[in-house]
N, C-alpha and C positions, 0 to 999 in steps of 0.2 A: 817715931811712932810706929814704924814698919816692923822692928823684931817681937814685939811685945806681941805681933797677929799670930805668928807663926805658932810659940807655944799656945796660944788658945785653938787654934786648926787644931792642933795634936792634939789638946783635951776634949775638943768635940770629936773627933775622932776616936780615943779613948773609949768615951764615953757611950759611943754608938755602939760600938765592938761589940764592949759588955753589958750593952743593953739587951744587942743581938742575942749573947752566949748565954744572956739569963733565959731569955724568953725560950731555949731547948729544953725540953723537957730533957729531965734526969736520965742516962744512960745512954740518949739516945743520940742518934747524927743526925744535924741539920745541913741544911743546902742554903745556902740564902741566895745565891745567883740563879740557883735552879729550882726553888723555893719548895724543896724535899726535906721531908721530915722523916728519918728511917730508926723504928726500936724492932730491930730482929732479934728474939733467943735474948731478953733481957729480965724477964722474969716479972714481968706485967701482970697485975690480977687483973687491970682495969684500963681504958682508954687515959692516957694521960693530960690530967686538965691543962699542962702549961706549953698547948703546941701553938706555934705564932700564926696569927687570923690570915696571914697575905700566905700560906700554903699553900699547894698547888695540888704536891702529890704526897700523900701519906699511906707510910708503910709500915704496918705491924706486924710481925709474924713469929712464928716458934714462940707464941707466949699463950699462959694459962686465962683466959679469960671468958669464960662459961656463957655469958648475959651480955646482950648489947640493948640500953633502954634509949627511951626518947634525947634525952640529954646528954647521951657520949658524948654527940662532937658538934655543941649551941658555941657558935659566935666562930664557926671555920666555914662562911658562906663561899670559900674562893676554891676548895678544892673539887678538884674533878678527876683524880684518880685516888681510888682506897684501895688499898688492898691488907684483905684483915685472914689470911692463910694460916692457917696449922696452931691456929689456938682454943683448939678443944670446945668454940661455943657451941652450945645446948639449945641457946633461943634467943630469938631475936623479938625482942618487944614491938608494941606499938607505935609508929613514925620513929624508926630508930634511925632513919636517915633521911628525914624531914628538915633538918635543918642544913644539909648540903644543896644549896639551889641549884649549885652549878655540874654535881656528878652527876661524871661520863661514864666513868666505869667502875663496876664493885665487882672486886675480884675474895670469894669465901674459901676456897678451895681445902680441901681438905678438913673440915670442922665432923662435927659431929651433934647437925643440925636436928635436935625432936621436937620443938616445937618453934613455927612457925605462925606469926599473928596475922591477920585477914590484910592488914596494913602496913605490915613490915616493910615494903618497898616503895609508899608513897612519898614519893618526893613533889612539892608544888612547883605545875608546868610539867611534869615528866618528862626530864632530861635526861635520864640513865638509856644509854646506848647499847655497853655492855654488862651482860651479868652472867659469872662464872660463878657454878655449884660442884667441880668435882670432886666428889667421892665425899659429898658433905649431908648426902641425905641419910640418915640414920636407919629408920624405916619406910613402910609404905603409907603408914601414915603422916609421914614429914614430905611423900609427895602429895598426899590429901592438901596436907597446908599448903604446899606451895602453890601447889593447882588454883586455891581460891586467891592464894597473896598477888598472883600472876594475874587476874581477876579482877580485884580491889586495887593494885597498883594502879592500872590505867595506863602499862607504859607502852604507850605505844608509836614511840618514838626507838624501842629496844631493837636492834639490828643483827645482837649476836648473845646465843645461850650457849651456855657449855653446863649439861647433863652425865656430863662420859662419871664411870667408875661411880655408878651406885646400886647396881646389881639393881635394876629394873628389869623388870616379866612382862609389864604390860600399862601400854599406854591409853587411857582413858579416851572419846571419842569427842574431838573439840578442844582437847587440853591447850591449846596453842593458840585458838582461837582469839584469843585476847593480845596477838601480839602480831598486827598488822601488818607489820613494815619488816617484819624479821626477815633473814636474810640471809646468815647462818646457824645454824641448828647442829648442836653435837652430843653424838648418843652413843659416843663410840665405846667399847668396854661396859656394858650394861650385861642382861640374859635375856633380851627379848628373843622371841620366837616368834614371832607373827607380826606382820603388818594389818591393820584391819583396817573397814569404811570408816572415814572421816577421821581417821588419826591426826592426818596432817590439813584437815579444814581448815580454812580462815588465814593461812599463810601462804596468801598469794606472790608474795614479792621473795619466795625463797629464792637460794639460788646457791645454797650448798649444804646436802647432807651428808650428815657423816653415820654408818649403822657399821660401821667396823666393828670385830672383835666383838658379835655379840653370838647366841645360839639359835641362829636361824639354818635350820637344816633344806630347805628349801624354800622357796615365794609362793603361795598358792594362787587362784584366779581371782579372790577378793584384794588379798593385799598390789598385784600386777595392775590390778586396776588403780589402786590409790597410788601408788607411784606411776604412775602414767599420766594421773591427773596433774600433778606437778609440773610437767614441762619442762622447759630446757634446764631444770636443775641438777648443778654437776652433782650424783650421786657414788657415796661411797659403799661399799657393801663389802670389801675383801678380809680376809681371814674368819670366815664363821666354818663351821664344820657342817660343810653341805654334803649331802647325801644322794650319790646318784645312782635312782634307781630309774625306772621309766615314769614318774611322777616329775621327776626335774625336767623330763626333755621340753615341758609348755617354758619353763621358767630359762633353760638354755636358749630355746627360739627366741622368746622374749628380748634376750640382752642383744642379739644380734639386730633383731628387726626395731626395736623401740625408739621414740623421739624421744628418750630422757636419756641424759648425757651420764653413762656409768662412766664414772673415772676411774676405776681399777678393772674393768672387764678384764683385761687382759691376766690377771690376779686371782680370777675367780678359781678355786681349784676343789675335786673330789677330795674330800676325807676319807667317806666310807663309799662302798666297800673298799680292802685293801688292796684287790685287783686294780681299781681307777685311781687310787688315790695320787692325788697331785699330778692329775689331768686336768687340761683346760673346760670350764665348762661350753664355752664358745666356739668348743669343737667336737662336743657331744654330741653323739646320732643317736639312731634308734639301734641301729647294730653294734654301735660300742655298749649301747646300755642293754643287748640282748632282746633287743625288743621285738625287731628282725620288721621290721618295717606292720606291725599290725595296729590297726585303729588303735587311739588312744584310750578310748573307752573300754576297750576289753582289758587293755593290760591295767587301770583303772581297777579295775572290777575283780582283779586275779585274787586281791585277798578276800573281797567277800567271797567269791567262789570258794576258796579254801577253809572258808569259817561256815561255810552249807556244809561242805564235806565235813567237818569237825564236826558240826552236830548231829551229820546223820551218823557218824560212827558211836555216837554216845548215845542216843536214841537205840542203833541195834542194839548196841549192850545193855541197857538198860532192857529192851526186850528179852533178852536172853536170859538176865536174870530173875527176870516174872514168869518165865514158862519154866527155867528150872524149880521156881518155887513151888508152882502149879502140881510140876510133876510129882517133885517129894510129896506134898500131902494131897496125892490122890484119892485115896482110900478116903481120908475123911470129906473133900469133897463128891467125892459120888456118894457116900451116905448122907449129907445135907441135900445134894437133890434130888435123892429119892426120896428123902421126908417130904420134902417141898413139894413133891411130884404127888405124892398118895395124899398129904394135904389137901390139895386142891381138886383133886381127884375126888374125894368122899364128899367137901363142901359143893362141888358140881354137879353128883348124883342125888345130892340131897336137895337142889335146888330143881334138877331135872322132875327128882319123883313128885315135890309139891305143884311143880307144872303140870304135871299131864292129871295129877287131881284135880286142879282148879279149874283145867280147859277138860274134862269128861260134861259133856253135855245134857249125861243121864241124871245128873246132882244138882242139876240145878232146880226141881221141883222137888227138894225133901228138904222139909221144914229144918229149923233149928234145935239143936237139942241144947239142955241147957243143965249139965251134968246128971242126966238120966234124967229130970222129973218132967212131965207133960207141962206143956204151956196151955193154960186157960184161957179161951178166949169166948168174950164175949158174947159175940155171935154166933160161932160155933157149939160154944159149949164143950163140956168133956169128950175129949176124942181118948180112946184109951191107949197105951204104948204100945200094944202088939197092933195095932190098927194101922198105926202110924209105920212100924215098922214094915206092914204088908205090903206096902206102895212102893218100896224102892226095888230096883232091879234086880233081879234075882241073880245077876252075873255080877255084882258088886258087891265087892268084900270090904267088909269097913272093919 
């Protein structure tokens, strides 16, 4: 009865194998001890339906796949690492990764993400730890989306972003805020230029940033303040194209005296001018920077002073070319104010002569005349015209 077990082992055996080998999806490698599922560069439009439910880690990548909807990946409750790299998606629908209970990490890297849904990252329980975007944000408005998806997620249980290589300028004021427990933070290869208040709000538990490789020409007093607020977070900051003039020197004292732990201080180097360039800034004075030991506020101040000067040089000229004007049509202004002048001149003698008529004292007892003819009056009766005229002053000429 014993030989007859052995070929049936072998056919349940068999049987398992290519039970296994069915359940791979087409093209791609399976793991079954390590429970890996990998379709790299195989020419995917879509998440493939036939990946086996006990997966762990699933990897697609170099494939064309535009749209990720709610139902990519219904009935793979066991995975907890994705990674969905370099396949050109566009957008990411609603709870497109709601049915992973158990993802740890989603790795997009390189997509060519434009529209993002308010819900795209809602997973029930919010278990995603990590989430890696780089170089996957399209525009600025595919950070709008993520901004509200980061939001609406809820993850905040999320430990580590990776943001680097999307040509960011500027980070909204709370953006992060939604993500409590984070931890590391990666901005490296963006364009920011500034740090401002509350950038880094609401992520109390950081404890490593990265602003490498982006265009910060110096830190000003708002941003020195927001990284200071952070605390012992290892900070990166090396290769940006810093600029030292005497405006760096607050931002050089800064790195030496500061309780935030820069981990490339020592990396910190001049760009510009080409005299400093790839000078340490942590050994920047006032007399390498020419500043020759003078308050900071004046040298502050050195280009407005220079932009008073500019204006008054434009101001003189500009005067110089209204009194040359002046000069050339002389002649027709001084014949405009001597009109102007004999004008007012002849309405003032005219207003003069009717004054000193109306103030002669001698005029005031001579009746009215009322274009030569007598006025009849009542009580008087006929007074004749030369009668009338006897009475006035014989030294007034009318």
């Amino acid at each position: 009865m014993m030989p007859p077990a052995v070929p049936l082992t072998l056919v349940c055996a068999m049987l398992c194998v290519s039970t296994c080998v069915a359940l791979c999806p087409p093209r791609c490698e399976c793991s079954e001890s390590q429970h890996t599922v990998r379709c790299a560069s195989v020419g995917l439009f879509r998440i493939p339906a036939a990946i086996p439910s006990d997966t762990s880690s699933l990897i697609i990548t170099g494939n064309t796949i535009p749209r990720l909807d709610h139902s990519a990946f219904n009935g793979l409750q066991n995975v907890t690492h994705l990674n969905l790299s370099n396949n050109g998606i566009m957008e990411v629908g609603s709870h497109a990764f709601s049915s992973l209970h158990m993802l740890r990490s989603l790795i997009l890297n390189n997509n060519q993400l434009v529209l993002i849904h308010p819900e795209a990252f809602s997973v029930p329980g919010s278990p995603l730890q990590e989430l890696s975007l780089r170089s996957s944000l399209f525009n600025y408005t595919s950070l709008t989306d993520l901004i509200t998806a980061l939001r609406w997620g809820e993850l905040t249980n999320l430990l580590r972003l990776d943001l680097s290589g999307n040509r960011l300028v500027l980070l909204p004021p709370g953006m992060f805020a939604p993500l409590p427990n984070l931890q590391h933070l990666n901005l490296n290869n963006n364009s920011l230029v500034a740090v401002y208040n509350s950038t880094f709000s609401g992520i109390d538990q950081l404890l490593e940033l990265d602003l490498t490789r982006n265009a910060f020409r110096t830190i000003n007093d708002e941003g020195l303040h927001e990284l200071e607020r952070l605390g012992q977070v290892r900070l990166l900051l090396g290769q940006n194209p810093y600029v030292c003039t005497c405006e760096v020197q607050e931002f050089a004292n800064w790195l030496n005296s500061s309780k935030v732990r820069v981990g490339d201080a020592d990396r910190l180097y001049c760009e510009f001018p080409a005299a400093l360039r790839d000078m340490s800034l942590r050994v920047l004075g006032a007399q390498a920077l020419g500043c020759y030991g003078k308050p900071y506020e004046e040298i502050t101040n050195l280009s407005l002073h220079t932009s008073y000067v500019f204006l008054g040089l434009v101001l003189g000229f500009v005067g110089m070319v209204f009194l040359l004007v002046v000069y050339l049509n002389r002649k027709g202004i001084k014949k405009w104010i001597t009109d102007i002048h004999e004008a007012c001149r002849d309405v003032l003698e005219g207003y003069h002569y009717r004054y000193e008529i109306d103030s002669d004292p001698r005029l005031g007892h001579v009746p009215n005349i009322n274009q030569g003819r007598p006025r009849n009056d009542p009580h008087l009766g006929h007074i004749p015209s030369d009668a009338r005229i006897t009475q006035m002053p014989s030294d007034v000429t009318l």
